[in-house]
Steps between C-alpha positions, in 0.01 A plus 500: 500500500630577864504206728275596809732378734876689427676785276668503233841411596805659345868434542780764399843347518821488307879537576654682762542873442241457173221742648259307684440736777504767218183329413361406810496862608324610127250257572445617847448869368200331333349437780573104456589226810866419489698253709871480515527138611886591610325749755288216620898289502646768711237521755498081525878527549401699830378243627630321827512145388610577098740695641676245718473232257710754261734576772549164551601437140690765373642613875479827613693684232179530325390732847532873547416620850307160594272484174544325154670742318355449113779678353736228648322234466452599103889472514512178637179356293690667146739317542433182470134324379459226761486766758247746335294147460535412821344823593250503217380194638408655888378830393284411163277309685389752758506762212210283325268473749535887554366517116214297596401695725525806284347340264184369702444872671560698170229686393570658150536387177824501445768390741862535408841328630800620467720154479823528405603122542141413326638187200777404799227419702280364318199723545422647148255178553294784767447773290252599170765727364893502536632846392914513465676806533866477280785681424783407300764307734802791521207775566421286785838436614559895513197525715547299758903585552335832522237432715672253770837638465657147398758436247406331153604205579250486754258602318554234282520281788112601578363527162621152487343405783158466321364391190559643267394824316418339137326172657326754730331670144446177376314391801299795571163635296566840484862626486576904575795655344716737782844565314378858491384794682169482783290656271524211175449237779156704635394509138518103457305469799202750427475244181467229726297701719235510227528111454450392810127389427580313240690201649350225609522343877712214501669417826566094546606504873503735816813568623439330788488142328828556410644448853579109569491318796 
């Protein structure tokens, strides 16, 4: 039974280049609610006081024309895990209480989140139903030194930046094949599609308890 006071909450992630906006956008065509939480990390990183304290950090190589530049600063952050924590740790805070909010003022019965770095931060606690989206690892390699124009090492370097892919499937409650073409990953999610009202609500915690003092 639907709780009176929220949706249903759904998270899509998996690993870089897997197909997650792929989804997003099918589920969108259904006339579902999605959220891309790294839209809601881009528009914090506009802000005047993030933006300074990230400045002040990585220097202003991470700047292009007087604003964070998220291309550079994905260089920088790749590179080595203390700084992508370090900046995990100022923008996942503001990027849970944005949830909330989302959360509180959504009206349908489903709400979705796209959240790529969903196990890394702990917030498959937040959601009824945690949908990954996988590809075998060179198929995603291929993709994203296609997509961002980066050599395989790199791409490495990034896919290796996260958990990864096979503890991501373990993790997750429903896991979406996308080592082949747009329309074999559509058909997996009409089957879901049809599910949906069968899973129960489950969430432990808001995303917002997550953030510590």
């Amino acid at each position: 039974m639907k709780p009176p006071d929220r949706p249903f909450l759904i998270a899509i992630t998996g690993a870089i280049a897997s197909g997650k906006s792929l989804a997003s956008n099918w589920f969108r065509s259904q006339g579902y609610q999605v959220v891309s939480t790294d839209k809601i990390a881009h528009t914090i990183l506009d802000d005047p006081d993030i933006s300074r304290k990230i400045r002040d950090h990585f220097g202003d190589g991470v700047c292009l024309e007087g604003r964070i530049d998220r291309k550079l600063l994905g260089k920088v952050i790749f590179s080595e895990k203390r700084h992508q924590q370090w900046l995990n740790r100022l923008i996942h805070p503001q990027v849970f209480k944005e949830m909330d909010s989302i959360i509180r003022e959504a009206e349908a019965d489903y709400l979705i989140f796209e959240v790529p770095l969903l196990f890394e931060s702990g917030l498959e606690r937040c959601f009824d139903l945690i949908m990954n989206i996988d590809a075998e690892e060179e198929i995603l390699i291929n993709r994203i030194t296609a997509r961002d124009r980066i050599s395989e090492s790199e791409a490495r370097l990034k896919l290796a930046s996260q958990l990864a892919p096979v503890q991501k499937a373990r993790l997750a409650d429903v896991n979406i094949n996308n080592n082949g073409s747009v329309e074999m990953l559509e058909v997996q999610l009409k089957e879901l599609f049809k599910n949906l009202p069968y899973y129960d609500f489950r969430r432990v915690i808001k995303p917002g308890d997550l953030i510590q003092a």
